[in-house]
C-alpha positions in Angstrom: 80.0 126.1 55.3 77.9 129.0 55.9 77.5 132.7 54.6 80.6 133.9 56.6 83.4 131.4 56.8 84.5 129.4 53.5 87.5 127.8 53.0 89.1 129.7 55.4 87.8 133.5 53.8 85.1 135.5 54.4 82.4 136.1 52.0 81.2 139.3 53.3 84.4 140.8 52.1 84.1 139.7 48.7 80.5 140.4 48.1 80.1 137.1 46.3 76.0 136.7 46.1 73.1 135.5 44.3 69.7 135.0 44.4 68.4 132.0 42.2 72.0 132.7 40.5 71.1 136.2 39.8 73.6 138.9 40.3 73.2 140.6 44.2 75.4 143.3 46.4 73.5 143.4 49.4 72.9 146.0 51.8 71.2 144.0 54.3 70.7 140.2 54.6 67.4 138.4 53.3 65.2 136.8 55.6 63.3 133.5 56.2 59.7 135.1 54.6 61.2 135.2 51.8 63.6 132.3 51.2 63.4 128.3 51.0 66.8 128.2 51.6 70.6 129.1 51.2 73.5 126.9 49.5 77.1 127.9 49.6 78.6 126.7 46.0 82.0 126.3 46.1 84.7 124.5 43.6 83.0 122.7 40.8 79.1 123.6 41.5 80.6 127.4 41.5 82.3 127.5 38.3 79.2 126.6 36.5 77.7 129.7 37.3 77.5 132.8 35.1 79.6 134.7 38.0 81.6 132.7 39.7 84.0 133.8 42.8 87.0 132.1 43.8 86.1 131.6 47.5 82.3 130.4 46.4 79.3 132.1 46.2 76.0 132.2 48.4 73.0 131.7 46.9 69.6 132.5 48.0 67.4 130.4 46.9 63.3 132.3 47.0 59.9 130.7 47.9 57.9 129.4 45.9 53.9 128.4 46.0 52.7 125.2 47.0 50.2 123.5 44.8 47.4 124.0 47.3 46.7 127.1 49.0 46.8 127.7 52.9 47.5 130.2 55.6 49.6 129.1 58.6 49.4 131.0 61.9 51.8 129.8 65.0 52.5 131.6 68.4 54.6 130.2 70.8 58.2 130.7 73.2 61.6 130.6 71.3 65.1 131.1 73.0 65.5 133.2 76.0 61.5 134.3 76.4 61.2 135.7 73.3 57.3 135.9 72.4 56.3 135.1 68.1 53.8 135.2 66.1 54.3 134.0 62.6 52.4 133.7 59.6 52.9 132.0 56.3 50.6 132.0 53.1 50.9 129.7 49.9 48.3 131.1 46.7 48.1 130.2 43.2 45.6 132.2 41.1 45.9 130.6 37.3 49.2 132.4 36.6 49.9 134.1 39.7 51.2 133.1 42.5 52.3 134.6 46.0 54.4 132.8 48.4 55.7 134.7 52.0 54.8 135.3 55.3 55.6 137.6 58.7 57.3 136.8 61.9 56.3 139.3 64.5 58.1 139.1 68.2 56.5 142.0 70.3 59.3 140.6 73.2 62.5 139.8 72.1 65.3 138.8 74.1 69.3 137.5 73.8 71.7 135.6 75.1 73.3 139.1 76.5 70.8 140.5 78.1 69.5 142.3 75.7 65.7 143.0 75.4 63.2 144.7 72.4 61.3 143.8 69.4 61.1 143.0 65.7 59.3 142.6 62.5 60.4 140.9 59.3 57.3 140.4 56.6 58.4 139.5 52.9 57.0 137.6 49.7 57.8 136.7 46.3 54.6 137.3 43.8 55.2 135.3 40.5 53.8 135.8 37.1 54.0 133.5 34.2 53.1 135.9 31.2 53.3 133.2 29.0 54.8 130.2 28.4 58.7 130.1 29.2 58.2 133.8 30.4 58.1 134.4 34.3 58.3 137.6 36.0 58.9 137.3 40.1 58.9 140.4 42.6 60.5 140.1 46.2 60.2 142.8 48.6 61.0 141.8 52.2 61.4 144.5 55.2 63.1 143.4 58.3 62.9 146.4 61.5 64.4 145.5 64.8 65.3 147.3 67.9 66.8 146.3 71.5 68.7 148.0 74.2 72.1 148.6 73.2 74.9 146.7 72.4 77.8 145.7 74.8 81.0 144.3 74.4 83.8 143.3 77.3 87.6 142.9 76.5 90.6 142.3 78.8 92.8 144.4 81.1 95.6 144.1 82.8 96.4 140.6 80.8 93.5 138.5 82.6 90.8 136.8 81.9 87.3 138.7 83.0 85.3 136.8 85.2 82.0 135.0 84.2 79.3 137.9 83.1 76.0 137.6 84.8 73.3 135.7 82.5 70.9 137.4 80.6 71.9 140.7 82.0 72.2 143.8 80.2 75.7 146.6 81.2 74.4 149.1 78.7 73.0 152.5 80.6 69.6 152.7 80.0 68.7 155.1 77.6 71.3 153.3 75.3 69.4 151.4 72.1 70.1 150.0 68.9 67.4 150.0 66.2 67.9 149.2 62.1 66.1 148.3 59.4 66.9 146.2 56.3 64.8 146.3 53.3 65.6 144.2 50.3 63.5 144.6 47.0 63.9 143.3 43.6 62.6 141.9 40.0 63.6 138.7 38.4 62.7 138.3 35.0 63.8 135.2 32.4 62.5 134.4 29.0 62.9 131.9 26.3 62.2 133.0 22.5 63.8 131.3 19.3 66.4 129.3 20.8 67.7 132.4 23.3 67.0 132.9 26.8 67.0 136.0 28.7 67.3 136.3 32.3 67.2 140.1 34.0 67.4 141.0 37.6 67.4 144.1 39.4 67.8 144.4 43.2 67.9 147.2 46.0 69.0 146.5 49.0 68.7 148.5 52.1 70.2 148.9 55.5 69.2 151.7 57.8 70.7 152.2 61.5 68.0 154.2 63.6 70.7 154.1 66.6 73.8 152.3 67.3 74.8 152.5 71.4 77.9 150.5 71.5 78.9 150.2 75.4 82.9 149.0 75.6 83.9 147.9 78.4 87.4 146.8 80.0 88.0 144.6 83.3 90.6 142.5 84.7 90.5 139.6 86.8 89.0 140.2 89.6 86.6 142.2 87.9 87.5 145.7 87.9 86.3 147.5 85.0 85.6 150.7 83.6 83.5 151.9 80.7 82.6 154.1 77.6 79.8 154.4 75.5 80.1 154.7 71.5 76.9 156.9 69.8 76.5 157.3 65.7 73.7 158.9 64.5 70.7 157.7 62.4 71.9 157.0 58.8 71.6 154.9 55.7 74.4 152.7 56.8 74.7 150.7 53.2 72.3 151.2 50.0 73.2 148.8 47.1 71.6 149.3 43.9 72.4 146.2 41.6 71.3 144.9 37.7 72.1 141.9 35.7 71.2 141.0 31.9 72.1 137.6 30.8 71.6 136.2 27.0 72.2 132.7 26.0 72.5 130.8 23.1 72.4 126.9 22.9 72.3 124.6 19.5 73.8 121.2 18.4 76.4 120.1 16.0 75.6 116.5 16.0 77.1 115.0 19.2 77.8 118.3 20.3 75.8 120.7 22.5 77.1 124.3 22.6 75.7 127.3 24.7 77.0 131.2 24.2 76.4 133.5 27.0 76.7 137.4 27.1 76.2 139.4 30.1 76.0 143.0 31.9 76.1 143.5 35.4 76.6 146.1 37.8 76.2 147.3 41.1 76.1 150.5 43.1 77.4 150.8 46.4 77.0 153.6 49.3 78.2 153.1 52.4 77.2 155.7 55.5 80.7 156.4 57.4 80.1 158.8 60.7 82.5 159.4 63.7 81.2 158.3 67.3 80.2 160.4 70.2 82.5 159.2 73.3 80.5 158.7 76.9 82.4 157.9 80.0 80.5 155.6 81.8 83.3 155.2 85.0 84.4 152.8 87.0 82.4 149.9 88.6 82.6 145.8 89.7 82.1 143.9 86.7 80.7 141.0 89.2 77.9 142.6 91.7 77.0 146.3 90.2 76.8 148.0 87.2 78.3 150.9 84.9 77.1 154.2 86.9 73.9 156.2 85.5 74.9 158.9 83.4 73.5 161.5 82.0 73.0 161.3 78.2 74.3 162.9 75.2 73.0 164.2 72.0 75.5 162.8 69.1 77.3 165.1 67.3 80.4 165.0 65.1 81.1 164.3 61.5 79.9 162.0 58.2 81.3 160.9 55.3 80.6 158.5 52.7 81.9 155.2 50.7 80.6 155.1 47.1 81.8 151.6 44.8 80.8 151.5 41.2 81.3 148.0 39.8 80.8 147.0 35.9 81.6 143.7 34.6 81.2 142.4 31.0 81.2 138.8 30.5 81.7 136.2 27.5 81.2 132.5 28.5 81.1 129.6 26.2 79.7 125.7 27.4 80.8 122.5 25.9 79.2 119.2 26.1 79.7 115.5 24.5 77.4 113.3 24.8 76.4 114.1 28.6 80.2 112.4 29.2 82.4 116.0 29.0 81.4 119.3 30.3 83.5 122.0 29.0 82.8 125.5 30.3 85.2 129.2 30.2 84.4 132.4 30.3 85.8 136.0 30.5 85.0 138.8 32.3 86.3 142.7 32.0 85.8 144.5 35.5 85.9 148.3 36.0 86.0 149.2 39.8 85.4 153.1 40.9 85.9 153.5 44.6 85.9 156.8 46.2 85.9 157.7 50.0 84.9 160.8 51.9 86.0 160.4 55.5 84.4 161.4 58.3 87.5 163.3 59.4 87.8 164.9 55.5 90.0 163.1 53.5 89.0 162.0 50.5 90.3 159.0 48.4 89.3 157.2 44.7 90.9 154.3 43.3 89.5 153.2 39.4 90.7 150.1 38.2 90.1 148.1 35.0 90.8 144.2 35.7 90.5 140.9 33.5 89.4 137.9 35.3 88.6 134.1 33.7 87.2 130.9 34.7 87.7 127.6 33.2 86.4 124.0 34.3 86.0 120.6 32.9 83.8 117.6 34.2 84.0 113.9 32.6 81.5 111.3 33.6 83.5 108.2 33.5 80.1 105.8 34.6 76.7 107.2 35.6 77.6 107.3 39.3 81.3 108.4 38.9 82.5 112.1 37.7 86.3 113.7 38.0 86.5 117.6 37.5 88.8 119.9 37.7 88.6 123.9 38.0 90.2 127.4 37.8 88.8 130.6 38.7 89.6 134.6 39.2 88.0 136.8 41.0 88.1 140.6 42.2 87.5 141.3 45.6 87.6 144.7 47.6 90.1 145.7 50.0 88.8 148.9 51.8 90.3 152.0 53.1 93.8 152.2 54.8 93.1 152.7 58.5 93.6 155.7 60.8 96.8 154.4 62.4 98.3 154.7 59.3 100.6 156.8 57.4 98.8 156.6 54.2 95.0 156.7 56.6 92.3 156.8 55.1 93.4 156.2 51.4 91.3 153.4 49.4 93.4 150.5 48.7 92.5 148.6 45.6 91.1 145.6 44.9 93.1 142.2 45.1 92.6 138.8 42.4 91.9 136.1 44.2 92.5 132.9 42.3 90.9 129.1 43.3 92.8 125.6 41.4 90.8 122.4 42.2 90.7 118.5 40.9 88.2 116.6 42.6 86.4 113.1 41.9 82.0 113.1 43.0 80.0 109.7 43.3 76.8 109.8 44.2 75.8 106.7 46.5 71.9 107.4 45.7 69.6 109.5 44.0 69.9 111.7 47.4 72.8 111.6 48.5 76.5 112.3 46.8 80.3 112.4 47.8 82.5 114.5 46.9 86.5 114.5 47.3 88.6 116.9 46.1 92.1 118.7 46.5 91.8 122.9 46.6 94.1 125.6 46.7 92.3 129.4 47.1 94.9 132.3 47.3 94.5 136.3 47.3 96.9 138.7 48.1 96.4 139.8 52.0 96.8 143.8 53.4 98.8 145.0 56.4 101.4 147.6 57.9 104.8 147.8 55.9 107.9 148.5 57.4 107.1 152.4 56.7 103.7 152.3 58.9 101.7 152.3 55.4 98.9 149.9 54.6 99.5 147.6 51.1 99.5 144.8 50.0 102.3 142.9 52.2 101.8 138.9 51.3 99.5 136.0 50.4 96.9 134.4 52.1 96.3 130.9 50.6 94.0 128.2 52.2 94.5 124.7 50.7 92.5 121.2 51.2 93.7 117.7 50.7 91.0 114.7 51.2 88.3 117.3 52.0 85.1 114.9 51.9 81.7 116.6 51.8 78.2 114.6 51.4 75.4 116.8 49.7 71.8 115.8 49.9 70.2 116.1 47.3 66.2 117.3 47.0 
């Protein structure tokens, strides 16, 4: 699995993230300085979480110190030529602690051609105030630029012929240059039998330029070429808060646990329309796009604002360490409203109900069967311009995951996992009147799906 693709959906879409299980909408992607690692949870290991999404959830896992301090320093060649310097630190200071680093290329190149630089420093400073209180900060800054992006598609129903390696088709005062800056506070606490966890998180991504070069070529390698140029803009801010307070206690063989939580998020996405330079025609093979002068952008801007709200009620059941019982409720209102760059404005509000329910009985120390059921919400978008209905925001779907599974672990390190899933949501597209709805179901299911997990 990774971030992207799982179970056959896309995670991006449905905005299903976490760091250390904490609630997260993120504008940009978190880097290496700042993380130990990444899990995608899916079925079972999912639906014990607070939140949990029907086609999983990513979770970002942050650094943590070392018991001994140090400073590492490394320079060296990665892929294609590009030149690195990183650095990582580990300090503990009593009840501080700072874990984190930089990773500095000053040349940078890919697999494209392309050629520039980049930047990413981060940390996460800890403090435990007092016993079963901990307060972490992240912030993490990630700036990159290169000569600009280019893509090649087929004309004339052929295959283009091989691209030269490592060579850039972009003119050259084309560039692309963004920033992504992630910040955030992570707070839990333990007093009289509750615990409080707290998170709040923005997340930054900001496009300095975007030079998109598109070009078109048939098989013998005949092409021509356009340039795409949007402006410098915020292209998404995300603004997001969690508070989480749980309750456990006994009732002889019984353990219970209450949770109550808040979360929200706020979303702005940066739309613009794109300036159009021809480039002409030229031999995909032996020469390149012809030199043309360049163009200032101008043109239009809009905006795509998402409010989200949930309020959740969850309840955990356990016997004896031999049955796990956990469901939960949540109540979702979603506010989407969309200013095109062409002036047409949109909103969708919608108020939604979504469970999760799952169940896990340890038949021997080693074996385990479970079985889960989750909802979830997951945004749709706008309608596209091709449309009849363009532009209007479309509202969200309920996805919905069923799964029975059996897990054995072979070794303290290493366990097995088989297990029978079925993940549906409902799917967008044209209708027989040229407007964009809701026209089907997508539904991705797994029989004998073996995984092996190591553990630590």
């Amino acid at each position: 699995y990774t971030e992207s693709q799982v179970r056959g959906f896309d995670l991006n879409d449905s905005g299903a993230y976490r760091i250390d299980d904490a609630y997260f909408s993120r504008g940009g992607a978190l880097d290496d300085t700042v993380l130990s690692g990444v899990s995608v949870r899916v079925g079972v290991n999912a639906a014990r979480l607070p939140y949990p999404a029907p086609s999983g959830v990513v979770n970002y896992r942050l650094r943590e110190a070392g018991p001994a301090n140090e400073l590492r320093l490394g320079t060296g060649f990665r892929d294609f030529g590009t030149r690195g310097v990183q650095g990582d630190v580990s300090l503990r200071a009593g009840a501080l602690s700072l874990a984190g680093g930089f990773v500095w290329s000053p040349v940078r190149r890919y697999a494209q051609g392309y050629r520039g630089s980049s930047l990413i420093a981060g940390g996460v400073a800890a403090w435990t105030i007092a016993p079963g209180h901990r307060l972490a900060a992240l912030p993490s800054v990630n700036e990159r630029q290169y000569d600009g992006d280019y893509y090649v598609i087929a004309s004339a129903g052929a295959m283009p012929p091989n691209l030269r390696k490592l060579h850039q088709y972009s003119p050259g005062w084309a560039r692309t240059a963004a920033t992504t800056t992630n910040l955030g506070l992570l707070y839990r606490g333990e007093f009289g039998g509750f615990a409080l966890d707290a998170s709040a998180f923005r997340s930054i991504w900001t496009i300095g330029n975007a030079d998109n070069t598109l070009i078109s070529s048939d098989g013998q390698g005949n092409a021509t070429a356009v340039t795409l140029r949007t402006p410098k803009r915020t292209y998404r801010l995300s603004n997001t808060g969690e508070i989480r307070l749980a309750r456990a206690f006994d009732t002889g063989k019984l353990a219970h646990q209450l949770t109550l939580s808040l979360r929200g998020r706020h979303t702005v996405t940066g739309l613009t329309s794109a300036l159009t330079t021809s480039l002409g025609a030229f031999d995909l093979v032996s020469g390149d796009p012809p030199d043309v002068p360049e163009r200032p952008w101008s043109g239009s801007r809009g905006e795509d604002v998402v409010e989200q709200y949930t309020v959740s009620a969850g309840y955990d059941l356990t016997w004896r360490e031999r049955v796990q019982l956990r469901l939960a409720m949540h109540r979702t209102r979603y506010d989407k409203a969309a200013h095109s760059p062409s002036g047409v404005a949109s909103e969708h509000v919608s108020n939604t109900t979504n469970y999760n329910v799952s169940a896990v009985v340890n038949l021997t120390r080693r074996l385990s069967l479970f079985a889960s059921w989750v909802t979830g919400l997951e945004e749709s978008g706008s309608a596209p311009a091709s449309a009849i209905n363009r532009e209007e925001v479309l509202p969200p779907v309920e996805a919905e995951q069923l799964e029975f599974g059996a897990r054995y672990a072979l070794s303290p390190r290493l366990t097995l996992i088989a297990a029978l899933f079925d993940v549906s949501k409902p799917s967008q597209g044209f209708r027989l009147d040229r407007t964009v709805g809701i026209v089907g179901k997508g539904r991705h299911r797994g029989r004998g799906a073996w995984e092996a997990r190591r553990v630590g």
